[in-house]
Structure formats: C-alpha cells, structure tokens
C-alpha positions as CSV (number, residue, x, y, z in Angstrom):
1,X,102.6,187.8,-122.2
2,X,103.9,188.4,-118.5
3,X,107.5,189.0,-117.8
4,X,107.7,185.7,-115.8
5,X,107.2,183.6,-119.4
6,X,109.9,186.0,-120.9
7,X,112.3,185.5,-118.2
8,X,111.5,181.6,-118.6
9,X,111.9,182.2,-122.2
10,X,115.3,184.1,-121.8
11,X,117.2,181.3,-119.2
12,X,116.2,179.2,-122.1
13,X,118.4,181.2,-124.7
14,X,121.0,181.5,-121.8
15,X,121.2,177.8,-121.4
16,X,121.4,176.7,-124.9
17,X,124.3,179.6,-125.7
18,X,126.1,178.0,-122.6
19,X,126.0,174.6,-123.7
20,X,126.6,175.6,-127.5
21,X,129.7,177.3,-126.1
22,X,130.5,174.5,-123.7
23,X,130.6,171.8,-126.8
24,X,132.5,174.5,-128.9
25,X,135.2,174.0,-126.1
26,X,135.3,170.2,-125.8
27,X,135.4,170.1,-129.4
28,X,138.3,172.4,-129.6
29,X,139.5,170.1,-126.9
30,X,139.4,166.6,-128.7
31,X,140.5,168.5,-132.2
32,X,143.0,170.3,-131.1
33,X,144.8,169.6,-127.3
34,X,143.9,173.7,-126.7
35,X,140.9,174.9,-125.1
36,X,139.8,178.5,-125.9
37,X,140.0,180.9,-122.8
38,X,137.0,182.6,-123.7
39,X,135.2,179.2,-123.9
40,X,136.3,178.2,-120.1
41,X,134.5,181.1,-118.6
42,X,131.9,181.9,-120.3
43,X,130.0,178.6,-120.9
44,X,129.7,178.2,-116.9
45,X,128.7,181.5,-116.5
46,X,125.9,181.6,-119.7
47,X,125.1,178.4,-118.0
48,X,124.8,179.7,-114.6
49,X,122.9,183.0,-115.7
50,X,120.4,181.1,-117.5
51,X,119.8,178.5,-114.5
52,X,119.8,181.6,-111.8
53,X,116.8,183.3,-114.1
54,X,114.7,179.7,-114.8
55,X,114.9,179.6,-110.9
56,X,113.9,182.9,-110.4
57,X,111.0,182.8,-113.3
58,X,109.5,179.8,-112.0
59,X,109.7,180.9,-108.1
60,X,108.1,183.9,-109.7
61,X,105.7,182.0,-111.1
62,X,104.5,179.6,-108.2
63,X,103.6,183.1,-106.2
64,X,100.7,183.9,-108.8
C-alpha cells in the first residue's frame, strides 16, 4: 500500500468527520436556535483539510 492510497484514504476520514460535524451544527441549529462554536470552525476546516489532502493524493497520484 503506497502512501498516496493512505492519504486518499485519510481526506476520506477528514471529509466525512467535517460533514458529520457540519450536520451536528445544523441540527443543533433547527433543534435549538444555538449553534455550537466548536461546530462553526471546525466542520470547514475538517472539510477543508480533507479536500486540501484528496487534492494533493490524487495530484500525487497522476505523476506515477
């Protein structure tokens, strides 16, 4: 296994946390009128992590 497939593999885990995090918040949202702090910053940036490393695994990728 090649560390391109378990980059790939980890933007995966990094893009699912985001949105899991992300529906958390809009949940809390509708439920509640309040929006969790925590939830505001770090779905975007799980989100944007995890779509920075797919990038960069498949770029990776495309040079072999």
């Amino acid at each position: 296994m090649s560390d391109v497939d378990e980059e790939d593999r980890e933007s995966a885990k990094l893009l699912w946390a985001g949105a899991g995090i992300g529906a958390i918040g809009v949940a809390s949202a509708i439920a509640g009128a309040a929006v969790c702090p925590v939830c505001v910053v770090a779905a975007p940036a799980l989100l944007g992590a995890g779509a920075f490393k797919r990038w960069r695994a498949r770029r990776q990728k495309g040079n072999r």
